[in-house]
N, C-alpha and C positions, 0 to 999 in steps of 0.2 A: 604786787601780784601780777604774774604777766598777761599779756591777754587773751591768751587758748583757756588756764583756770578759769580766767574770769567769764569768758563763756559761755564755757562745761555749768560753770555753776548757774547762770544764767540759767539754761536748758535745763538742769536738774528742777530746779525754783517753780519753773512754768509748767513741767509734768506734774508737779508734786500739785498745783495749786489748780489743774483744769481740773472740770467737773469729769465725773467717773463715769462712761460711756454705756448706755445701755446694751445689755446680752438678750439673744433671743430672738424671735420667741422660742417658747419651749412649751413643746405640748406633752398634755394630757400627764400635766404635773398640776403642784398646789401651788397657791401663793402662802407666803410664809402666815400672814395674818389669817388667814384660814377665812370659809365662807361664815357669816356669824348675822346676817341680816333677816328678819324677819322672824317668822316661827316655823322651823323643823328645816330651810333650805340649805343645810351646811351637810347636805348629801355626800357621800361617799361610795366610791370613789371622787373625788375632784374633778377629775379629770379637765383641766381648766388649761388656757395656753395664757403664759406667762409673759411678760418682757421684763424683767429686772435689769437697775444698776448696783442690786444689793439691797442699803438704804429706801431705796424706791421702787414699786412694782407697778404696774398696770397689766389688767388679768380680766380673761373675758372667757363666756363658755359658752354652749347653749344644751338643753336639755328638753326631754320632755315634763311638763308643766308637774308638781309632785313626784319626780323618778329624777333617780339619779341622773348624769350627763353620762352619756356612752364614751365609748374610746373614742378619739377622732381620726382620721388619719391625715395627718398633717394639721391643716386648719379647718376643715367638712369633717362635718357630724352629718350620720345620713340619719333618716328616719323613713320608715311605713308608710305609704298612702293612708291617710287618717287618723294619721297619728295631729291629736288635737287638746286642748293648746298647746304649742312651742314657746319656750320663754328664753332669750338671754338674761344671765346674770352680769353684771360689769363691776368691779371693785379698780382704787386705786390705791394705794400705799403710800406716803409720804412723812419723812424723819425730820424734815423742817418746816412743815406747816403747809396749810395752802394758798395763803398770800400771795398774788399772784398766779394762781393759778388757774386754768379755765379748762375746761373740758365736753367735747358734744358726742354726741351717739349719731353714725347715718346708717339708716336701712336702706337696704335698695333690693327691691324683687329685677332677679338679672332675665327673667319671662319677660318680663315688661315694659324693664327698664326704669319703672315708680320709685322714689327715691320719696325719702323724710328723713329730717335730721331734727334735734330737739337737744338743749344745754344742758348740758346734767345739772349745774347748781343754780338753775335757776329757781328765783323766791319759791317758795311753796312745796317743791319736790320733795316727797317724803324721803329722801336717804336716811340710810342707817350709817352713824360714825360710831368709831371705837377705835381705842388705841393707837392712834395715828392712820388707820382706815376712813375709806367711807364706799360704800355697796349699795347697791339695789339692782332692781329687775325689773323685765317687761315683755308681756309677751307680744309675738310678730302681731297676731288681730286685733290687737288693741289700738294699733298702727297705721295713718290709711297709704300703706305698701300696698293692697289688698291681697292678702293674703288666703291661700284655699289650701284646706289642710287635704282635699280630695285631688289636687293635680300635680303632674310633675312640674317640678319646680324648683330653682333655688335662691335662699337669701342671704344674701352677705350682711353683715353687721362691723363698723369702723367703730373701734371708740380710737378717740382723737384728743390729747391732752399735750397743754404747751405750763409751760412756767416750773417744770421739777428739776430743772436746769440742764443744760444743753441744750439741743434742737428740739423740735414739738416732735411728739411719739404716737406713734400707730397701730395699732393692734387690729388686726381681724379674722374673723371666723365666716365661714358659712354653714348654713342646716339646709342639706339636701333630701326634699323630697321626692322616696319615687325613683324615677330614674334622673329625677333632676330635670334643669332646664335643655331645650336644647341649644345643640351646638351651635354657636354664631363665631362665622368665619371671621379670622383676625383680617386688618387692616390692609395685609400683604395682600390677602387672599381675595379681599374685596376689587384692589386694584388689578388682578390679574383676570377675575373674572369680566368685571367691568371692561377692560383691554380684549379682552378675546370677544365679551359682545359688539365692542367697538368696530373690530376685523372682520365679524360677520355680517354686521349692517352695511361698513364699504362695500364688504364683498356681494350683495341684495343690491345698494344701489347700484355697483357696476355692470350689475347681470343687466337690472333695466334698462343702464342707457344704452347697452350692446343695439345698433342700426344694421338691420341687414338688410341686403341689397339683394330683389330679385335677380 
């Protein structure tokens, strides 16, 4: 066999045998396993943002506490000033088990900057498993993000899963109260502005040491 076949077949062999790349996300879709934890939460619409590689999902939502999840647009779910409690849902799907697997939840109120993160499978955690699922929820105040369901604001929520094969996987949503957080200038902007107070403080000291001469 010469050796361009032997190769080709080479490269065929190695496509055929990598793990299947994760798609997505995809919002304000289902996951295939459907929501099934607890009692009455398999609300509909779904409306849930997905990452799939088929075989495998990781699927995160947020809603109000008892109501459905609204539409999102993109990855923000907004909510009402006082709209109280806010909950995410978080499921993962897996066809080969979860050995090796690990998984955390970060909140982080983008007001404040207050961040928590917490393992999903760690001992005790009441999750709900089924049929190669496993699901549960929480709401933001249960959290110490601190959380005011009365101000503009907003929270993003990371679930973070490594071991489904390939690279560790990301998913995140925000729930926008309000008008939301405000605005904080990117990095560019901070340097620019910083630069321009730089210029006017030279420009302050050189007025001062201006010496004039009767």
């Amino acid at each position: 066999m010469n050796r361009t076949i032997m190769t080709g077949l080479a490269v065929a062999g190695a496509l055929t045998l990598a793990p299947a790349a994760f798609a997505g996300p995809v919002y304000n879709s289902a996951p295939t396993a459907g929501w099934f934890f607890g009692s009455g939460n398999d609300y509909s619409p779904a409306n849930t943002a997905v990452l799939s590689d088929g075989g495998d999902q990781i699927f995160l939502r947020m809603h109000h506490t008892f109501d459905p999840a609204p539409a999102s647009e993109g990855s923000v779910y907004s909510f009402a000033l006082g709209t109280d409690p806010v909950s995410f849902d978080w499921g993962i799907s897996s066809d080969g088990g979860y050995d090796g697997v690990s998984a955390s939840v970060t909140l982080t109120n983008i007001g404040t900057g207050a961040s928590f993160s917490y393992d999903l499978f760690f001992p005790g955690n009441d999750n709900e498993w089924q049929g190669g699922s496993v699901e549960n929820s929480n709401r933001l105040g249960w959290l110490p993000i601190g959380f005011d369901a009365n101000a503009d604001d907003t929270y993003r929520v990371d679930l973070n899963v490594s071991g489904l094969g390939g690279d560790p996987q990301s998913l995140t949503v925000f729930a926008k109260l309000g008008a939301g957080a405000a605005a904080v200038p990117e990095p560019a902007s901070w340097a620019m502005m910083l630069g321009g107070f730089g210029l006017v403080g030279g420009a302050m000291r050189r007025r001062k040491t201006q010496v004039r001469f009767a």
